[in-house]
C-alpha positions in Angstrom: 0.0 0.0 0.0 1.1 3.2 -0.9 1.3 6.1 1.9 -0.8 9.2 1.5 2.9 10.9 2.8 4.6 10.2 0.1 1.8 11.8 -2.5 2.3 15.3 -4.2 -1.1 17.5 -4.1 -3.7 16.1 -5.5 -6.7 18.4 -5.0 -7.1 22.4 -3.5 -10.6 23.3 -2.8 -11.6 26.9 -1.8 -15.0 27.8 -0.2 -16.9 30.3 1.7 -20.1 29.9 4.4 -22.1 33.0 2.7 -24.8 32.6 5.9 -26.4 31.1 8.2 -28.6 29.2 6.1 -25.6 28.3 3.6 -22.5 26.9 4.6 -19.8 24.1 3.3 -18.7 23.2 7.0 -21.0 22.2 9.8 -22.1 25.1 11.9 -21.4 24.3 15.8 -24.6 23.0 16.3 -24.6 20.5 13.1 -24.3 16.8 14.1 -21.3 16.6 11.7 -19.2 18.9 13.5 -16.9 16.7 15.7 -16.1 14.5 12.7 -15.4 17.6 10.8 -12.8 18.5 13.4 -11.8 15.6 12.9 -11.2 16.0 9.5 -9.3 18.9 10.3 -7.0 17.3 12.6 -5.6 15.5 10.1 -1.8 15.6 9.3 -2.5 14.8 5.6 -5.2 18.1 5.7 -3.5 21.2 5.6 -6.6 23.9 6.1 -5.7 28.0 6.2 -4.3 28.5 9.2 -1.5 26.0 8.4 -0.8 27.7 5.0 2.0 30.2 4.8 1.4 31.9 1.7 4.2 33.8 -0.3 2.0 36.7 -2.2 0.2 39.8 -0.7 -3.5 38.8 0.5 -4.2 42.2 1.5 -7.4 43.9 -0.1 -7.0 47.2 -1.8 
């Protein structure tokens, strides 16, 4: 078996919760929330605030 470690990127995915009654991730209150943070947990998962990025995200 081959381990995910060794892998390049194989997929980015970008998204936004645009309110309360649309969202991509479980609100706190959503039944999938703990597996979500589980999700997150992950070593293989790298999510925003584990991204150093090398360009200016600053809005004009």
């Amino acid at each position: 078996m081959i381990s995910l470690a060794a892998l390049p990127l194989a997929w980015l995915l970008v998204w936004r919760n645009a309110n309360k009654d649309h969202y991509w991730v479980p609100a706190q209150n959503d039944r999938f929330v703990d597996d979500f943070r589980k999700f997150c947990r992950d070593p293989m998962i790298i999510m925003g605030d584990r991204v150093r990025l090398k360009w200016d995200t600053s809005i004009p």
